[in-house]
C-alpha positions as CSV (number, residue, x, y, z in Angstrom):
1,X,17.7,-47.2,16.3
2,X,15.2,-46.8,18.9
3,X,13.9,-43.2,20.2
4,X,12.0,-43.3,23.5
5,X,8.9,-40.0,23.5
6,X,9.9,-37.5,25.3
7,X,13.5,-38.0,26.0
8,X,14.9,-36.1,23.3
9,X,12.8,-33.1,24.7
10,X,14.8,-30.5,26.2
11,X,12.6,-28.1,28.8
12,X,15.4,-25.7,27.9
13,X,14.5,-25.3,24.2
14,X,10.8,-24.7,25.1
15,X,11.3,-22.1,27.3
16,X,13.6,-20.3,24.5
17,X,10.9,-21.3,22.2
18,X,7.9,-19.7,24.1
19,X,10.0,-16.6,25.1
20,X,10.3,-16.5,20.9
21,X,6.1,-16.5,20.6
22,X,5.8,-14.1,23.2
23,X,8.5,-12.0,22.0
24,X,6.8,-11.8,18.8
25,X,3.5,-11.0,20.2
26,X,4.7,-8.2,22.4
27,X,6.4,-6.6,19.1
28,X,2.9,-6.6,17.2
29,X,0.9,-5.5,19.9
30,X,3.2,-2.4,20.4
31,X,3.2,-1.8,16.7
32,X,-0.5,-1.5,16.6
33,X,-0.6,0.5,19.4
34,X,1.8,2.8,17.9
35,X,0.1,2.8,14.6
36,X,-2.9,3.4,16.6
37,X,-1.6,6.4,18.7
38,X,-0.1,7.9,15.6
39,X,-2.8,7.7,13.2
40,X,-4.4,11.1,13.1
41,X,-8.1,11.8,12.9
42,X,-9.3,15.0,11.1
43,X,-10.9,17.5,13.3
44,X,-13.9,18.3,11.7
45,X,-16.3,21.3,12.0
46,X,-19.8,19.7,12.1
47,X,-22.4,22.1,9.6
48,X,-25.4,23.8,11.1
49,X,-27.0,22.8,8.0
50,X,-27.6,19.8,6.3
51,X,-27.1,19.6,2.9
52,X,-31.0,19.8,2.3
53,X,-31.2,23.0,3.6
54,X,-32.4,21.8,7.2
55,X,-31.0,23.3,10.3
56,X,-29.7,21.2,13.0
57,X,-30.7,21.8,16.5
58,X,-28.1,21.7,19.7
59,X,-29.8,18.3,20.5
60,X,-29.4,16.9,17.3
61,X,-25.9,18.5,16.5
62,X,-24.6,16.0,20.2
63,X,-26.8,13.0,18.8
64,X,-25.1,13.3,15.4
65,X,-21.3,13.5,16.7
66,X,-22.0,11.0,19.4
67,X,-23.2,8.4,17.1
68,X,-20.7,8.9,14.6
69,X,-18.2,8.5,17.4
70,X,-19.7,5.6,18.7
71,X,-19.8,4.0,14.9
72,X,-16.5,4.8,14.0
73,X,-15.3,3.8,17.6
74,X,-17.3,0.7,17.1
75,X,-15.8,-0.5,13.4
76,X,-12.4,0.8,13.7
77,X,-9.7,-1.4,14.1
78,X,-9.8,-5.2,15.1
79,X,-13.0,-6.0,16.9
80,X,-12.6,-9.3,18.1
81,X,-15.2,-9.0,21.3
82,X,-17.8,-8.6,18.5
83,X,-20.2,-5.1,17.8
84,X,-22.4,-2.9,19.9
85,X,-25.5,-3.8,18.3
86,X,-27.5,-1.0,20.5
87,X,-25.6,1.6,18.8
88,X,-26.6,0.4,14.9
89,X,-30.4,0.5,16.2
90,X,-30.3,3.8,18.0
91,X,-28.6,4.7,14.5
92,X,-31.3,3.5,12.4
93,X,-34.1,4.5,14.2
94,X,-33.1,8.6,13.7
95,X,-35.3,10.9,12.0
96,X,-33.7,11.3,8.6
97,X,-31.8,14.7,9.3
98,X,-29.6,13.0,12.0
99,X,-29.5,10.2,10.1
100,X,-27.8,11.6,6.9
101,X,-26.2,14.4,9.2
102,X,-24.6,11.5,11.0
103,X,-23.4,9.8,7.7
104,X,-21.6,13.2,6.4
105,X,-20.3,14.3,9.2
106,X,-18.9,10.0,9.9
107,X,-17.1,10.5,6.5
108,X,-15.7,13.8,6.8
109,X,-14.0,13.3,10.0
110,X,-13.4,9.4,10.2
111,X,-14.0,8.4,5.9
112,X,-10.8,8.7,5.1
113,X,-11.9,8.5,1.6
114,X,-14.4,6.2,2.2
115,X,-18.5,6.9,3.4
116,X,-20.5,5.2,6.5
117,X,-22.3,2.7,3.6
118,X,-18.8,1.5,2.9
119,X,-17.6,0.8,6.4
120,X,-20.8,-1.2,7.1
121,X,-20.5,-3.2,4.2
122,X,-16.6,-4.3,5.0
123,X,-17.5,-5.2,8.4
124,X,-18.7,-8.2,9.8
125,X,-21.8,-8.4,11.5
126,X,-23.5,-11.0,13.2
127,X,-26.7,-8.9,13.0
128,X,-26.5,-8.1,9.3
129,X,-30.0,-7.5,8.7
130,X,-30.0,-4.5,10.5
131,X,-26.5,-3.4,9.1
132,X,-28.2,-3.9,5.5
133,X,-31.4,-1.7,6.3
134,X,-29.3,0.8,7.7
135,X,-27.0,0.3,3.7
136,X,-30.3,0.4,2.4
137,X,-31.5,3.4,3.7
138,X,-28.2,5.1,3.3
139,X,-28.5,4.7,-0.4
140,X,-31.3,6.1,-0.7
141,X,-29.9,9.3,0.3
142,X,-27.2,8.5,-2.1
143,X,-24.9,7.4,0.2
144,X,-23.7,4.2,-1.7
145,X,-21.2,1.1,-0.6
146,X,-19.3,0.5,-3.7
């Protein structure tokens, strides 16, 4: 028996075949879209005080919750365009208040059980030497990644 390419192909079988991919695409896209929409982030009240006994000022109370925005923002979910690296080197070059500030108040209201130090380290980076200074530095305000 003799088969000839491309004569047993039927364009009609593609075209269900592709509708089937895209079909299939469509559904997960939706779903994480839902599961996005739907997943609920804990308002959280940001202290006046850091835990040191340091009061923040207005100026350093927006840095903080904009940088912990811009982390979680940053980290969460599938981040296939790659990372913002100027936002992990306005992070590490804080003064030590905002810096830890920023760390707390990223766990409390984005953590879900989990601290900045561990969100770093289960990302990947393709500047990873600043991601591990700004580990580093974390733990030595005992903010460890496990």
């Amino acid at each position: 028996m003799k088969v000839e390419v491309g004569k047993d192909i039927n364009p009609k079988d593609i075209m269900i075949g592709s509708a089937v991919i895209l079909g299939i695409v469509a559904v997960f896209v939706i779903v994480m879209v839902l599961i996005k929409k739907f997943t609920k982030v804990q308002d959280v009240e940001l202290p006046k005080d850091t835990n040191w006994g340091r009061t923040l000022t207005d100026v350093e109370q927006d840095q903080v919750i904009r940088l912990a925005d811009a982390l979680h923002f940053d980290m969460n979910g599938w981040n296939i365009w790659g990372h913002d690296r100027s936002i992990y080197q306005e992070y590490s070059m804080t003064t030590d208040k905002v810096f830890v500030a920023t760390a707390n108040y990223f766990a409390s209201k984005y953590g879900d059980g989990e601290n900045l130090a561990q969100w770093l380290k289960d990302e990947a980076f393709a500047f990873s030497a600043l991601t591990d200074s700004i580990i580093s530095r974390l733990q030595k305000f005992g903010i460890y990644a496990q």
